[in-house]
C-alpha positions as CSV (number, residue, x, y, z in Angstrom):
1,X,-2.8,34.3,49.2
2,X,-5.7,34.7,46.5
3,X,-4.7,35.0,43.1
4,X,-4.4,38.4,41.0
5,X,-5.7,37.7,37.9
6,X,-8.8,36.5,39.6
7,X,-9.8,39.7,40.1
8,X,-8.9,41.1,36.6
9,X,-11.7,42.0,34.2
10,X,-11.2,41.3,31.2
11,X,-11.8,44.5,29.0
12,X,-15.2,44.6,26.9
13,X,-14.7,45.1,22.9
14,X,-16.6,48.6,22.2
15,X,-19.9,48.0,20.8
16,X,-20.3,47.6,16.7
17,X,-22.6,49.7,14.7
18,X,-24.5,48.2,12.3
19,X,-25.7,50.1,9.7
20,X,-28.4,48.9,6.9
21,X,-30.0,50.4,3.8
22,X,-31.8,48.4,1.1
23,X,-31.7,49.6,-2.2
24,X,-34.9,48.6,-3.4
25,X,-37.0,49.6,0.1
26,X,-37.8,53.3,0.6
27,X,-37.5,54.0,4.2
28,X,-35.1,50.9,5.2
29,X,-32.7,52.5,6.8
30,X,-31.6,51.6,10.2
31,X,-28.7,50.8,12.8
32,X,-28.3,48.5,15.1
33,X,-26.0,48.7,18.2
34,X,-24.2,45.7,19.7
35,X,-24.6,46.4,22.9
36,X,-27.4,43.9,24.8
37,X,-26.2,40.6,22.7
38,X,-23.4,38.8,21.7
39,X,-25.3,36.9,18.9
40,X,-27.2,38.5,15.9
41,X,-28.6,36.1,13.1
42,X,-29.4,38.0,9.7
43,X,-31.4,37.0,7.6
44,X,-34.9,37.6,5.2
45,X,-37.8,38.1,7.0
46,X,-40.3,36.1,4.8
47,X,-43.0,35.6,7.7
48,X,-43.6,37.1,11.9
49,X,-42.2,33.8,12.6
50,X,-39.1,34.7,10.6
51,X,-39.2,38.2,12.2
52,X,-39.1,37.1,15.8
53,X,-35.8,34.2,14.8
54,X,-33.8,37.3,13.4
55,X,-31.7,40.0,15.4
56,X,-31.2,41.5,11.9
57,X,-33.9,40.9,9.3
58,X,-33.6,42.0,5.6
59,X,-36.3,42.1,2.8
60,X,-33.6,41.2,0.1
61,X,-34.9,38.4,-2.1
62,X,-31.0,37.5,-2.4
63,X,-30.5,37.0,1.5
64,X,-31.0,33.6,2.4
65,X,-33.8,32.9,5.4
66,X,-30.3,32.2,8.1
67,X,-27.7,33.9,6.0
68,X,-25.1,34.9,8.3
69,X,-24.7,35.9,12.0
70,X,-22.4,38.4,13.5
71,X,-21.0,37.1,17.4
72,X,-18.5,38.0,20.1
73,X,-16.2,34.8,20.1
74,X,-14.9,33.8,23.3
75,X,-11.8,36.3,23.6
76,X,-14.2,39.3,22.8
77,X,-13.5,39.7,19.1
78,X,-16.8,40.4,16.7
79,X,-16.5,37.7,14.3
80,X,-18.6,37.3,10.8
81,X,-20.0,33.7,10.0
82,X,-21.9,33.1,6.5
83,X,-24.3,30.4,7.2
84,X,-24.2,28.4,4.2
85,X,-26.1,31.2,2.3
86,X,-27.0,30.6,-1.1
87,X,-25.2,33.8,-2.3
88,X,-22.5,34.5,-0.2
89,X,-21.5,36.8,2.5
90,X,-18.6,39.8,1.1
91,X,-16.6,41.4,2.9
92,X,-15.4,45.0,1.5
93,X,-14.8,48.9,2.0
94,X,-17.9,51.5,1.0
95,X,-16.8,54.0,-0.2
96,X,-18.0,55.7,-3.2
97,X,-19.3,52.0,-4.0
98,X,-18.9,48.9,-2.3
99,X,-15.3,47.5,-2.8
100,X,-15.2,43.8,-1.8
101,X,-12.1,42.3,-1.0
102,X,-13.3,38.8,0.6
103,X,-15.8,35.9,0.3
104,X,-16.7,34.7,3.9
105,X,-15.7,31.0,3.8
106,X,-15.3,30.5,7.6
107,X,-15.5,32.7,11.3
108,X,-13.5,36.5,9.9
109,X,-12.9,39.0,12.2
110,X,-14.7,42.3,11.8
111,X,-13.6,45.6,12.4
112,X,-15.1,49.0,12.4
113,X,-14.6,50.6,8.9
114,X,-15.8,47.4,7.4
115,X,-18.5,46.7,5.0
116,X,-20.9,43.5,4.1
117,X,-22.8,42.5,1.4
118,X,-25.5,40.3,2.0
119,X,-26.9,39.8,-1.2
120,X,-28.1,43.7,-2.6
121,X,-27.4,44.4,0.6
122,X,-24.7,46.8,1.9
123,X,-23.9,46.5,5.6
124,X,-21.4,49.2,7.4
125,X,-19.8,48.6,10.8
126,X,-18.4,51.6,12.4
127,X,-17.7,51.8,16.4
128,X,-20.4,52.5,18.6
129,X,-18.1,54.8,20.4
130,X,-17.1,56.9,17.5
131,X,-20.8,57.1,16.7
132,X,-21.7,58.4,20.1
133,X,-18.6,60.9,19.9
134,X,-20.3,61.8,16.6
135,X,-23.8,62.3,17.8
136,X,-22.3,65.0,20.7
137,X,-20.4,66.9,18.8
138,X,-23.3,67.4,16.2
139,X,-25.8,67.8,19.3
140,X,-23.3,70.2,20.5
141,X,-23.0,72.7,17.5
């Protein structure tokens, strides 16, 4: 008799949203959707060598060349890892301003609702489902 759970699926996490704006860099502003990879490496873009190595490049001259990846661990959860950055990786809420509540020291869970700092940077991670939902209802009206 074949086994059950063989023939489970194991459910996929809904995509992140990653949302960037530089401070200093009229026109950055983007978002990037975890949906192809399970891997993205941030980092600042200093050459098109640099450019092609990065899933996430940032113009920041306080983001380090490999700051800090983001990655789907192997239970499905998005996980944060600073990459022995020269300033950090913060974890926090935007509102208003960016409230941090955590250095990144080691692999931290991320959720939708969070934000990063990567140096002047402010990242925001929201669910790419509830973006979506967002996107209809505005396309709708």
């Amino acid at each position: 008799m074949p086994n059950i759970l063989q023939f489970t699926k194991q459910p996929q996490p809904d995509p992140l949203a990653i949302h960037i704006k530089e401070p200093n860099v009229p026109g950055y502003d983007f978002s990037y959707n975890t949906y192809k990879k399970s891997e993205y490496l941030i980092g600042r873009a200093t050459n098109p060598i640099s450019l092609k190595l990065l899933q996430i490049p940032l113009q920041n001259l306080y983001v380090s060349r490999k700051h800090c990846r983001i990655y789907r661990n192997e239970v499905g959860v998005w996980m944060i890892e600073d990459l022995n950055s020269e300033n950090g990786t913060i974890l926090g809420h935007l509102q208003k301003h960016f409230i941090p509540f955590h250095k990144v020291n080691r692999p931290t869970p991320l959720e939708p609702g969070m934000a990063i700092q990567i140096g002047q940077v402010i990242l925001t991670v929201q669910s790419a489902q509830a973006i979506r939902r967002h996107w209809w209802q505005f396309r709708a009206a």
